[in-house]
Structure formats: C-alpha cells, structure tokens
Phi, psi and omega in degrees: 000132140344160171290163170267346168295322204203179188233171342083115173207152172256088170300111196224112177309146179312344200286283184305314178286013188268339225264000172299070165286315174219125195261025166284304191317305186308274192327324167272345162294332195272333187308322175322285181302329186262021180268348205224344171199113178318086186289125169253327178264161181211131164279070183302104202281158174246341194200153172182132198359081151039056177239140182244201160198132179270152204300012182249304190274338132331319200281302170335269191291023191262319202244059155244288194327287201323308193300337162275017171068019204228110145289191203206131197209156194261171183219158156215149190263085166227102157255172177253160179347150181243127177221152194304327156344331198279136180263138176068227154262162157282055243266168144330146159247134210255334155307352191232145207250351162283338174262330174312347218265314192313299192307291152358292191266003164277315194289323164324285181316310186300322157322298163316339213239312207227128144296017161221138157205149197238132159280108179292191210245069166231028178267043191213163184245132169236017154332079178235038211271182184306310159323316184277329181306301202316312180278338146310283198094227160277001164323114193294152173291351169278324172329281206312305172288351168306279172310302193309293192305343176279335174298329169283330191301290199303322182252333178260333188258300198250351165293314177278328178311303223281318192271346165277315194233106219264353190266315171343079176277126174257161198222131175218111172299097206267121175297196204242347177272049191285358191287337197244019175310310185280358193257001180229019173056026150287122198269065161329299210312308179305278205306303174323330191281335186255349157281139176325287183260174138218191203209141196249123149261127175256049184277155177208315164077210160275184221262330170256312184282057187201168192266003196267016214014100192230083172281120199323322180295348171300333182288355182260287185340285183299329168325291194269018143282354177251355160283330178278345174288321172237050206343170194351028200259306203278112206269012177155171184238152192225128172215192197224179182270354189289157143090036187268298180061217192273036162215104186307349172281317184313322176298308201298318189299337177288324155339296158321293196280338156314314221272307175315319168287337113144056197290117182298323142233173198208132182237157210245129160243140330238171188313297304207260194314343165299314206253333177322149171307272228288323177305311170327327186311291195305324180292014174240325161332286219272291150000284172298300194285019154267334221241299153324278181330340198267322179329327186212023165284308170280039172247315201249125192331187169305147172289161166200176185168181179283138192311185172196131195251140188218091174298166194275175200017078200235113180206152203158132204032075186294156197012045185291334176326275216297329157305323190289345184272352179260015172268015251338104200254126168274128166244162185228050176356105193243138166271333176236164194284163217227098189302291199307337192283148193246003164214115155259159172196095154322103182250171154012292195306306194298336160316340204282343174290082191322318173288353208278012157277321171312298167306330130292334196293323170293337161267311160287336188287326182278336173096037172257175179256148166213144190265118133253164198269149167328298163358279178287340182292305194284001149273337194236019178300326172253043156237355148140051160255359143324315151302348158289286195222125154276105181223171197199122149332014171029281169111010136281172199235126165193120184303123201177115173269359182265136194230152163197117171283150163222150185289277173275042261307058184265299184240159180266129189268313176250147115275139182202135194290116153269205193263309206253159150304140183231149162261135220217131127261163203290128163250135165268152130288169165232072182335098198092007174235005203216147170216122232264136201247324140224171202202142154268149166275160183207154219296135168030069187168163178207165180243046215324148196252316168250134147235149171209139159236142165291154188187111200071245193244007183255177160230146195269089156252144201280110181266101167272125153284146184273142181321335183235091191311319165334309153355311181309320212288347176290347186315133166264167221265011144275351188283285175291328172307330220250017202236320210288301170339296200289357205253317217279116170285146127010286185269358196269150162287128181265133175272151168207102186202156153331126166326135189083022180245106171243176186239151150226117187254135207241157175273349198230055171072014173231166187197184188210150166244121167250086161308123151273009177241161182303353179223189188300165127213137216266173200198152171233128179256110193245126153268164179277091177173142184285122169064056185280156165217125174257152169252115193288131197265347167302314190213025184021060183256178183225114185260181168215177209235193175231136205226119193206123173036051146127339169280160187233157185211138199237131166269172162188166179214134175296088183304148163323125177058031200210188177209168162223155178248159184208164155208130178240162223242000000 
C-alpha cells in the first residue's frame, strides 16, 4: 500500500534496463528499495545519448513491474551521444533530419509500448553548429529556440505519439534552471499548453558546491510556479542524490520541500543509483522521511505568500527568490502579474514586462503594496521609474557589518553590528519625499538597505540587494524582521529566526518552520489573532503563546536541519 499523501516513483534509464540480465538477481535488488519505500510507479526509459532498448525486452520488464502491482509510464532522454570532446551535455540537434527522424521514431516506439511518457528535462537544444546558426537568422537564440522546440514538441514528440497511441499522456519535465529555460528553449509560455502534463524538477543538493545557484528553497518555490503555470497540470516533483555528498540531510530535504509545495507525486531519479553501495546509504533515510512526511501532509491547505510575479521567458537577479525565501519570507511565485494581491514582489526578472510600471502604479494606486530589488530599480531607472519613486541605482558600493532601523524613517531608532560584512550597492534618495527604514553605515554615511514611500493609497518599497546575494544571510536578525515586516500582511504569519529559517504557509491556519541551518535555533512565531494556541501537527502537543496588541507569539526551537509543522487554533 501506498502513502496517503503523495505517490511515489522511480526513473529508470535506458542504460540501467539494458544492464538487467537476470531478472531473478534484479528482483532481490528491486526488493531493497520496496523494503524502505512504497514504490507506486516505475518510469521506463526507451532512449538516452543515442542508447535504445528494444520494444520485446521493454515489453518484459514492463509486465516484471506491472506483476509487481508498479505502474508503469515511458521516459524519454533527448540527449545526444556523449564524446570525450563534449564540453558539458549534449543536446539533441533539431536542424539536422537524422536526429528529427531519431525523435520522430523514438516517441512512436513509446507510444506504443506506455499510456504515459515524461521527457526528462534534457528536452532543450545548446545546438550551435552551422545548420542551426544558419535557421536562426537575426533571431535572438532564445527566439529561435524557443520556437524550434515547440515546433518539435508538436510534429516529432507528441503529434506521432498521439497518432499511434490516441490515449497516450505526454509529460514534459521542466528543470530546476528556471532563470535560463528560454535560452536553451525550453518554452514555459507554450509548451504547458499542448502537453498533457508537466513535471518539477526539484533538486537542490548542496547549496554551494554546485553549478546552478540552488539554495534549498528553490525546491518549494518552483513547486508552485510551475503549479501556477499549469493549475493542476503538474504532476509532481523529481529530484535525485548527486552532489548530497557528506550531508545526508541535503537528499531527504528535497523530499520535504516536494512534499510542502504540495507535490502529487515524487520521483527518485535513478534506479542505477539507488541500488549502487554508495547509493544505498540514502534509501532507508528517505524512507523515513516520507513515512514522516505522510503523517501530517494532508493536514496541510493550499500554500499561499506574497505573489512573486516571474513573467514567462523572463531572467534577472537569477534565482534572488529563493535567497529572499530563505529569509524566512513565505512566496507564491505567478507567470502573469497578480493584480487582485495586496502585496507583490518584484525582482529583476519581472522588468521583462512593458507594461510593468504601469501594472504597478495600479497596485498602489488600489491600496496594495509593492516591493522591488535594487535590481529592478537599476533596469528601470531610465525607463520612467522616476515616476514611481526617484531613486537611482549608482554604481558605487559599501562594504559594511554596521545596520542602523527606523520605525518611521524619520530618526535612527536603533543600531546593530552584525558578525560578517555585506557589499551594499548605492542607492541615492531624496529626503523627505523617500524614507529609509534601514541602512548600512558607513563613514559618516549610510546605504540603504529598506526604502519606503507612500504612493496612492500603498506603499513602494525598495529592497537593496547585496551584490553576492548569499549575504542576505550576514543580516543580523533585526535587520530581517524589519525586511519581513514589509512581506508581512496584517493577518499572516510572522517568522523572527535567523537567517536560512524558512516558513511555508497554508490557507487553512497551518505552516512548517524549516531550519537550514547546522544547529538548534530557537525561532519566534507570530499570528494575527488573540489567544491563539499552536498544535504541533507531529505530535499533536498544545502550545499556549503570549498575547499583544491583537497577536499571539510563540517560542518554538527548531532541530538542527529539520522542521516542524503546526496549526493554529
């Protein structure tokens, strides 16, 4: 029997089913993995850097699964051969008609074989050979590619599947590299509309030793943007055990942040590695932690947070999201700007939208609020964002561990040292028409860190990002209270922790505090509400809070790398 939350599957490359000789052997190995996790699925690949399996032994281990009570759905890989010369991966090339024909007849043969198949997310062209310059043209490469690829999904991928096998759902796996989709052609905008399904990868691993900027909250985050791309299209989140290394925990969290966004299923990429000596280690951890996770995931509601507007083919402060979700700030990530919401937050990215001073001006003007990053103020300071607030991006710097708060930004209320330095960039102001809510110092000078103004009936406030985004995390945590404060509704839940703490917040009173850090940390919880009581959704314990100007606040302490869930009453 299954989890009651969520569903379970295992992605297994063509390589790894070639490598299947006796499937008495397979069958006590495969024993392994269901000894420790309820496999409800098995992804079977047919193609990958130009390795097949033929459709009789596919049929074979198709009904070895099936017999085991394991559906079963097809994958397809398309890369192309790996030679030592290849710098990185390969892609397929979509200009050249020996590999269209390759495509054309693999998604047939799969078709044939599976009602289901998912493209892993090696579905993009890095393709710059003559042919392909040449079939651009003056076309930017995200254009071309962009276009190139929807043209295959439709005539090579899902047009010949569709025509052998008319049942046939296709699935297409969106990587974890969403700032960079449009420039290797993966088509958000599109591509969700003519596929059956899509699929999240949420790998995040570790946090520094890797090529991708992945701060662990991308693994929740891309959950609801590609849940907001396709409402109820995404079928699920997939990540794998490389670059985990020496901390067994880096693997389970992406589990946890699958399961928080609130993922229908979750897939293990790959058998091979699963079943490997070093792989093993990780499969009875990852047990437990599903076997946790299912106890109180269908206890908790829709996710909800301050919007984040990410226009499609969009990129800018790449993944600055996900540092600001590790502050803990709860987001709700949107492909169109989110009008009816009474808090937005702008990064970088969101400049990609002509319209978008407008579409703001029109948030305030309504009495919401909207937050944007230095980022975004230094794309649109000369494209008319003076009409909002004048302030200007600089191009000077300041280096600085010194903070200083203001309640109303009139006077400095506070000063406080942190442990580490943040590189600052310069914002100018106007005194008395901009009002600075914090700052760094600096000789005889300061930098702002907050700005807020009024503007209609809302307020615009300016988020300086630090040049090395990792920073935020030097913050000392009066610092982040007064950043959180500007995310923060009235009725919402407040985090007041350390930096590398996150909240994930549910519509129906319940959330998890997720620690990302190596020790205990004691954390403060705040609600909109008098005489609150929280229950721990883990251990059904009852907390009772301290009660202050219509809110209740909570102590709670965190495990090192762990989380808790609650709901309150």
């Amino acid at each position: 029997m299954g989890y009651a939350n969520f569903k379970t599957a295992i992605y297994c490359p063509v390589a790894n089913l070639n490598a299947i000789h006796d499937l008495e052997a397979f069958d006590r190995d495969f024993a392994f993995l269901e000894q420790h996790i309820r496999i409800d699925k098995v992804y079977l690949e047919t193609y990958r850097g130009n390795e097949f399996i033929s459709r009789e032994r596919m049929l074979e281990l198709k009904a070895f699964f099936e017999k085991r009570g394991i559906r079963t759905a097809g994958g397809i890989t398309t890369s192309d051969a790996y030679h030592e010369e290849d710098l990185g991966y390969t892609s397929m090339c979509y200009t050249n008609e020996v590999h269209r024909n390759r495509l054309k007849d693999i998604s047939e043969m799969t078709a044939a074989i599976f009602d289901e198949i998912i493209l892993d997310d090696f579905f993009f062209t890095n393709c710059k050979c003559a042919s392909c310059a040449a079939a651009k043209g003056k076309r930017s490469w995200a254009e071309f590619r962009t276009e190139l690829l929807l043209e295959v999904s439709q005539s090579l991928i899902i047009g010949p599947a569709k025509r052998v096998n008319p049942n046939v759902k296709m699935v297409i796996k969106f990587p974890n590299w969403y700032e960079g989709y449009q420039e290797t052609g993966y088509n958000l905008k599109d591509e969700p509309g003519i596929y059956d399904g899509i699929y999240t990868g949420t790998e995040t691993r570790d946090p520094m030793y890797t090529m991708q900027h992945l701060p662990k909250y991308l693994g929740y985050f891309l959950m609801r943007y590609l849940e907001n791309v396709k409402p109820g299209g995404n079928g699920g989140g997939w990540f794998d055990l490389y670059e985990c290394g020496w901390n067994m925990r880096y693997y389970t969290q992406q589990a946890d942040l699958t399961v928080f966004g609130k993922a229908k299923e979750i897939t293990l990429f790959c058998l091979e590695a699963l079943l490997e000596t070093g792989g093993r280690m990780y499969v009875p951890p990852l047990g437990k932690a599903f076997e946790a996770l299912d106890t109180f995931a269908g206890s908790l509601g829709n996710p909800f947070g301050t919007a984040c507007y990410l226009p499609y083919h969009s990129a800018g402060e790449d993944y600055l999201h996900n540092y600001v979700g590790m502050l803990g700030i709860p987001l709700e990530p949107m492909p169109e700007y989110p009008a009816d919401n009474r808090k937005v937050f702008l990064t970088q990215s969101a400049s990609a939208d002509p319209d978008i001073l407008e579409k703001i001006s029109r948030t305030l003007q309504g009495g919401g609020d909207v937050i944007v990053t230095s980022g975004f103020v230094r794309e649109m300071q000369d494209k008319g964002f003076g009409h909002l607030a004048n302030i200007r991006v600089t191009g000077r710097s300041l280096r600085t561990r010194r903070f200083c708060l203001s309640l109303k930004g009139t006077t400095y209320d506070m000063t406080i040292e942190g442990e580490k330095d943040v590189l600052l960039p310069w914002i100018t102001y106007h005194t008395n028409d901009i009002w600075q809510l914090a700052g760094g110092l600096g000789e005889d000078n300061q930098a702002p860190v907050l700005l807020a103004q009024k503007y209609g009936q809302g307020y615009l406030y300016i988020l300086t990002v630090p040049d090395d985004f990792g920073e935020f995390y030097h913050y000392p945590e009066d610092i982040l209270s007064a950043i959180r404060v500007a995310f923060q509704t009235d009725s919402s839940i407040a985090l007041n922790a350390p930096a590398k703490v996150a909240i994930f917040t549910y519509d129906n009173d319940t959330f998890v505090v997720q620690s990302f850090l190596e020790e205990d940390v004691d954390a403060g919880i705040s609600v909109g509400r008098s005489d609150a009581v929280l229950v721990g959704l883990q251990d059904g314990k009852s907390q009772q809070g301290v009660t202050a100007a219509g809110r209740t606040t909570f102590s709670v302490t965190i495990p090192a790398s762990e989380y808790r869930a609650y709901l309150i009453k």
